[in-house]
N, C-alpha and C positions, 0 to 999 in steps of 0.2 A: 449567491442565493443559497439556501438552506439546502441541504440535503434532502431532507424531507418534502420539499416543496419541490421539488425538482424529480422524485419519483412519483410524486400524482399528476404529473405531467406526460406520462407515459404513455401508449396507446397499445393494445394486444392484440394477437389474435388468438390466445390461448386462453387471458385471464391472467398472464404475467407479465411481469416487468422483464427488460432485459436488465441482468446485473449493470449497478454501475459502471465496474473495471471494462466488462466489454465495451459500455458507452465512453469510457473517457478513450479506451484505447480506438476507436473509431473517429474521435474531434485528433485525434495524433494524426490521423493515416489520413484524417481529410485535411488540415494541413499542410501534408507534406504533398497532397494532388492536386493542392493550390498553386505550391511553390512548383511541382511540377510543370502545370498548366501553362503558369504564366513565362517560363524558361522555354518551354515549346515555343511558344506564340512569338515569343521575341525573336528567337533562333530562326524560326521560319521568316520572319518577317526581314532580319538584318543578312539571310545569306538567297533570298527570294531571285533577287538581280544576275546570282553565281549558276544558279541551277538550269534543268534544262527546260525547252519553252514551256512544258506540258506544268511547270510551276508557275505562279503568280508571281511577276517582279515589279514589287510594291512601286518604282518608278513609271510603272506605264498603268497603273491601279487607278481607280478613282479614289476620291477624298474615302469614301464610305466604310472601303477597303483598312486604309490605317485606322482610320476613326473607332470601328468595330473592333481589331485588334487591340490597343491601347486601352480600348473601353476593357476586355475581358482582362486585360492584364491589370487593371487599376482594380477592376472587382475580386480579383484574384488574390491580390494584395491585403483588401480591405478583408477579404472572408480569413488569409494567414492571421493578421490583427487580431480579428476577434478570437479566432483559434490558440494565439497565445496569450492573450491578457487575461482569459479563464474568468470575465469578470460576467459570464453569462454560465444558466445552465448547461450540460451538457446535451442535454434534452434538446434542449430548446435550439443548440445551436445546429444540432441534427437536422431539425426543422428547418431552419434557413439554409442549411445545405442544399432542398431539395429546390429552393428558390436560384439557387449560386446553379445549380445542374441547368435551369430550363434556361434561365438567361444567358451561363455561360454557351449553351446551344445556340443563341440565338447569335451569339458574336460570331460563332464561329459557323454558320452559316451564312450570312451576311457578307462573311471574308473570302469564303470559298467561292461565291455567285456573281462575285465581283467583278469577274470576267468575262467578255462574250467568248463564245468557243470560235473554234475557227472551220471555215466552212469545211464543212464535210465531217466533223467532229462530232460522232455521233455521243458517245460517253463519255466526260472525262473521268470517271472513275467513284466508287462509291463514297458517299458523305462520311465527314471526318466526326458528324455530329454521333455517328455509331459505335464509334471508339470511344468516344467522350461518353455514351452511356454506358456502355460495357465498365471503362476503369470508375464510373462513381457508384453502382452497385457494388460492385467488390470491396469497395472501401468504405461506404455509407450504409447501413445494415438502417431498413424502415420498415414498418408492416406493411403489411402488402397492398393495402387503398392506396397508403401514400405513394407508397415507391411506384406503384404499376401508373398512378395518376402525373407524376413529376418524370418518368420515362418518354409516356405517351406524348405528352405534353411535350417535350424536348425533342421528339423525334418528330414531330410537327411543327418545331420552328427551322426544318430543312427549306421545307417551301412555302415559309414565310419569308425567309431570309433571300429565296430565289425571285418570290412576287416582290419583293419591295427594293431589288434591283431593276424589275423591269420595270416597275412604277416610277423609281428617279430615270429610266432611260441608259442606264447602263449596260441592259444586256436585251435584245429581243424577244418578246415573247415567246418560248419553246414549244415544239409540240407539246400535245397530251400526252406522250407516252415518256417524253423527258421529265414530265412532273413524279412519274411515278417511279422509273426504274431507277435513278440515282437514289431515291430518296425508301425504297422500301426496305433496306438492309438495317434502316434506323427503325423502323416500325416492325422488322423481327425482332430486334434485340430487344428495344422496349420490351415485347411480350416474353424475350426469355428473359429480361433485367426481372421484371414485375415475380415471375414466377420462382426464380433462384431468389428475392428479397425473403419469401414467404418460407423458403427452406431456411434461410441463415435467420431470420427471427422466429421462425418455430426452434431452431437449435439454441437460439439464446434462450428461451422461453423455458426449456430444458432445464438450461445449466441453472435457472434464478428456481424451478421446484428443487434440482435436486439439491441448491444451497439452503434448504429451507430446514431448519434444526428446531421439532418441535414449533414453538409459535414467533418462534424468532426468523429471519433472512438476511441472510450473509448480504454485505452491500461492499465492502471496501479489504483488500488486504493490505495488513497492516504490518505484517511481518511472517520470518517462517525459520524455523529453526532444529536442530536434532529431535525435538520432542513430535512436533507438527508447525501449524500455522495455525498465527493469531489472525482475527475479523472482526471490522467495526461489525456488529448487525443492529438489527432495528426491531423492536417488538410490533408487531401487526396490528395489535389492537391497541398497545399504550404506548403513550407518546413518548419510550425512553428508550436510549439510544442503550446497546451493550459491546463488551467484547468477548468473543467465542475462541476459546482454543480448540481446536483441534489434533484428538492423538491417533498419528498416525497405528492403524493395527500391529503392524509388524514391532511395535514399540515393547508391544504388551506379551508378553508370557508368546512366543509364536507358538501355534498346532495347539493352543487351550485356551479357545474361544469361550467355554463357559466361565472358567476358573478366570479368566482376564476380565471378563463383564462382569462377576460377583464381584471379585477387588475393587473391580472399576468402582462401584456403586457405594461400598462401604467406605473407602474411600472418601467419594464425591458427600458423605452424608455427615464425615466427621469433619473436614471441611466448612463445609457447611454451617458448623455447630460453632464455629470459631468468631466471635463478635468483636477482639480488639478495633479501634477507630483504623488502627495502622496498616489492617488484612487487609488484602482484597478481599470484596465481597463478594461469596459466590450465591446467584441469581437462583442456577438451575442448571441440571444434569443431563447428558443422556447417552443414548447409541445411536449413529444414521441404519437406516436401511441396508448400507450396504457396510459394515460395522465398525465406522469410525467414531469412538469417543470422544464426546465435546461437553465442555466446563462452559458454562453462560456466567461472566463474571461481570460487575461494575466497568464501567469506561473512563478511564481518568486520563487524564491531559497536563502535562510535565514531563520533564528530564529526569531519565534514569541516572544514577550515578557513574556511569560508565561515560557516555555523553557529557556529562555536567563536569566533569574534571578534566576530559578530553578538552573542551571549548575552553575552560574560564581554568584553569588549573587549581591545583590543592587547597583545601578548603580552612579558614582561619581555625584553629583548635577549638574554638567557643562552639564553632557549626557545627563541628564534627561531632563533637559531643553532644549537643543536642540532637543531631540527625541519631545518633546510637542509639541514645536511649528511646527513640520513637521504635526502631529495629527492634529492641531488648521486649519493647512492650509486647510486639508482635509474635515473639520467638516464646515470650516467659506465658503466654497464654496456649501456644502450642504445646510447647514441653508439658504444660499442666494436665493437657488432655492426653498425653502418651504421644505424641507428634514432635516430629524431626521434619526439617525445610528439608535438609540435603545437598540445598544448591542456592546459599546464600552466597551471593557476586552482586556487583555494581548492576548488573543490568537487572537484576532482578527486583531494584528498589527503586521505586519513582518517590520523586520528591513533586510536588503539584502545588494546586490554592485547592483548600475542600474549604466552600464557604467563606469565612473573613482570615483563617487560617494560609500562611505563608509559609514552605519548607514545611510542607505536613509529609510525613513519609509515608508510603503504602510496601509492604512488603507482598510481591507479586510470588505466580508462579507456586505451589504448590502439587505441582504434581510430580512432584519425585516423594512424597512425604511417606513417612515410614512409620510405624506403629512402633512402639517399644515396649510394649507388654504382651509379647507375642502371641494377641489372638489373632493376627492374620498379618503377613510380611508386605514388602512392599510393591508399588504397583510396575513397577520393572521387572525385569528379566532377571530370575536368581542367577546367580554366578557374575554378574556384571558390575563393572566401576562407574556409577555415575554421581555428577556433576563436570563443575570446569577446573580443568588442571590447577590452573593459576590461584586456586582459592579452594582447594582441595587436603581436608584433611590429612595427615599422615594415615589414619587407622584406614581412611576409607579410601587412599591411595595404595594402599598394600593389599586391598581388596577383601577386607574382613566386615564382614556380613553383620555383626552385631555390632552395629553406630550405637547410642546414643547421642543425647544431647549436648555432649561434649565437641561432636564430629562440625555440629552448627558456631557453637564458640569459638574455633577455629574460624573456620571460614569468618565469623563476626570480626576477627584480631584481621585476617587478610584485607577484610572491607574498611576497618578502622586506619591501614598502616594507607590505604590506597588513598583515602579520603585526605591522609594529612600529608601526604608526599607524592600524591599523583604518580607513583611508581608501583606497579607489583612486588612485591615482596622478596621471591627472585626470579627474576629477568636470564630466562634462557633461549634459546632460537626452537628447540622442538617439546611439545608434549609430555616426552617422554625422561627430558633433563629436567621438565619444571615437576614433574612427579617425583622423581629421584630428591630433586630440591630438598620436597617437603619431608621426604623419610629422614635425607643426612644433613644438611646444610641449617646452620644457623642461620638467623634474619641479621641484618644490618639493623642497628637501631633507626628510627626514624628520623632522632633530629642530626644524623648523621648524613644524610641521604640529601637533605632539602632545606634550604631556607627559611624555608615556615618555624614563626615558634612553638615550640612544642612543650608543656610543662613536663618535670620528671614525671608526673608522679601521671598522667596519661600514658605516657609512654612506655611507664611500667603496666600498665594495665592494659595494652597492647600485645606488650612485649608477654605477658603472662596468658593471653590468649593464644600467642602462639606456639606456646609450649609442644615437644614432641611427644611427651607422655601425657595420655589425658588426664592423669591424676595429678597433674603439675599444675592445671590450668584452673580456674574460676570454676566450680561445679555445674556451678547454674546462673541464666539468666538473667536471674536476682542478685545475685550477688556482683555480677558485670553492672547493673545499672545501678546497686548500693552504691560501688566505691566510684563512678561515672558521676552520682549527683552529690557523695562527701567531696567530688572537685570543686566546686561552688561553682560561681559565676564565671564563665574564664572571656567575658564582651562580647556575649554575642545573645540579642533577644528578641522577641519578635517584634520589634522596630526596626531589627536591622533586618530581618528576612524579609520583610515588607518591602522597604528602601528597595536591597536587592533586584528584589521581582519586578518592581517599578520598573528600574533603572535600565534593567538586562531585557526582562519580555515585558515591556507596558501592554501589550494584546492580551497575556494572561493574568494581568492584575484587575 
């Protein structure tokens, strides 16, 4: 079911929804008090005969006894099912939970009454249906009509479960005062089950305003990493789906709060201003409340290059090249505006379908971006090294403050050697030897490394990107995608990225 359709299914008591991650992480926890339940029931039932007399030993039990048993345990079963075939809302399957609560009460009262007591046996002890409310509150988060009304309800088939053993004749009718005092422990809880629901869905009710970024709400995380954490969200009033980064404060300039929010903004405006096909596109900007920075960017759907050579390994030389030049388009529109990525890596480039287009590239991520005409630096912390080792400039490995566009060409040559040889460039065990790398160490050629054909004259253009002086290297952008498209055709067009896509994820074709 739709995501969308599956949050107007929700019920409040604030006027919010609970996030979804808290509702999927509650269909987790009610599964596993499924599988719990039904491993109780059994275990009581199979060691019944061992225990002492004050337990039921299902051989001297009537039918109604196993039957009731068996029954919870098959319903038990049937609710793990649905819980992991996920082929139901999450919502919704909330809602049958509180259905699995009254019925499971009902088995398990039925199993308990099963017995007549023995003379003189005034209690035999409080109903097991009290427990059973107690652990589905905790793990089933409901507003408070439902949960207070599927408690009540549950804690009332104690002595249903007792009348319709004396109605088959299995146990005597009990006094009046046996109907109440086994069975009131279930009818406290219910009232504290009902009332503890209404705290833990008031707290969720919480967490879904304070995820709320401008007119957007956080709904799914979808990653998280040194900068912050990505999130699918959902526009409130329009029906498009987006993704939110979030920068964490401490990211930004720490103890200069205003100076980090002015960056912030210019920044997010120049950004903004960047219309290549190949950009992510940014939506909209802001601050939370409590001063976390967030990018509202387009949602695309595809493998980043990091993933996609991981899975399927190194890519034929005709891909690669075409996938560059989609990159080059991205980067030669940045540079033009004064803008540096900084942290061009595989993961930062999704390859997707936009429209009838196949192996369309997006170059993601944008927020390490630097101004190069120094009216204003960049949105990190002065003095600091960022990007990823592995794909890290020489100049901007040695920690030298004024990148240009050369420092992205670089990293471009890293991304290009990755794509044709599924290896990084060099391969060491710490950080701090893959830095060292880039300042002393030559690269191995590419078509030395890997199987894949590789023409000279790419692999000179690699090999020239990776150069350790930036005035060794391609200057610019343009002129990496000049000599990328003087390689002609090297078999690979978009028939064959179609095929591909087909062939690997027919879902996203």
């Amino acid at each position: 079911m739709d995501k969308r359709l599956a949050r107007k299914q929700t019920t409040t008591v604030t006027g919010l929804p609970l996030p979804v991650d808290l509702v999927e992480g509650a269909v987790v926890r009610l599964r596993w008090l499924a599988v719990g339940f039904a491993v109780c029931l059994l275990s009581v039932y199979l060691t019944g005969k061992y225990l002492p007399s004050s337990w039921i030993n299902p051989d001297l039990a009537p039918d109604s006894y196993r039957l009731s048993i068996f029954a919870a345990i098959t319903l038990s079963i049937a609710m793990f099912s649905l819980t992991y075939r996920k082929s139901l809302s999450p919502y919704l399957l909330l809602d049958y939970a509180l259905l699995y609560e009254v019925a499971g009460g009902l088995m398990v009262a039925i199993a308990e009454s099963a017995v007549p007591r023995a003379e003189g046996e005034f209690i035999r002890g409080h109903s097991s249906v009290a427990v059973w409310i107690a652990f589905f509150v905790l793990a089933v988060p409901s507003s408070f009509g439902k949960a207070a009304l599927a408690a009540v309800a549950t804690a009332c088939m104690g002595p249903i479960g007792l009348a319709y053993q004396v109605i088959r004749g299995n146990v005597e009718t009990p006094p009046a005062a046996d109907w109440l005092l086994p069975f009131g422990s279930s009818f406290l809880m219910a009232i504290g089950a009902a009332l503890l629901s209404r705290l833990i869905y008031h707290l969720g009710a919480q967490i879904t305003h304070a995820r709320e970024m401008g007119s957007y709400e956080l709904v799914e995380l979808l990653g998280a990493g040194g900068m912050g954490e990505v999130w699918r969200a959902q526009h409130r009033m329009l029906a498009r789906e987006a993704a939110i980064k979030l920068i964490r404060p401490e990211v930004l300039h720490p103890g200069h709060a205003d100076s980090a929010r002015s960056r912030f903004e210019r920044e997010a405006q120049a950004i903004a201003s960047l219309h290549s096909p190949h950009t992510v596109t940014l939506y909209d900007y802001g601050v939370t409340d409590d001063g976390q920075f967030y990018y509202v960017m387009e949602l695309l759907s595809g493998l980043n290059l990091e993933k996609l050579i991981e899975m399927h390994g190194p890519m034929p030389a005709g891909r690669a090249a075409a996938v560059l030049l989609q990159i080059c388009d991205s980067l030669s529109e940045a540079h033009d505006s004064g803008l540096i990525h900084r942290d061009i890596k595989p993961g930062n480039i999704l390859l997707c379908r936009v429209g009838s287009k196949y192996d369309f590239a997006k170059v993601l991520d944008f927020g390490l971006v630097k101004h190069t005409d120094g009216e204003f630096s960049q949105l990190t912390a002065d003095g600091t090294t960022t990007g990823t080792p592995a794909f890290l400039s020489p100049e901007a490995a040695a920690g030298e403050r004024e990148l240009d566009a050369r420092a992205d060409i670089y990293s471009l040559g890293c991304v290009a050697y990755w794509l044709v040889t599924g290896r990084l460039v060099f391969v060491h065990n710490t950080p701090v030897a893959i830095i060292l790398a880039h300042l002393k160490e030559s690269p191995e050629p590419p078509s030395t490394v890997t199987d894949n054909r590789i023409s000279h004259e790419l692999e000179k253009i690699i090999l020239d990107c990776l150069e350790k002086d930036p005035a060794k290297r391609p200057q610019t952008v343009h002129e990496v995608a000049d000599r990328i498209h003087a390689l002609g055709h090297l078999g690979w067009d978009v028939r064959d990225a179609e095929e591909w896509w087909k062939s690997h994820y027919p879902d996203k074709s």
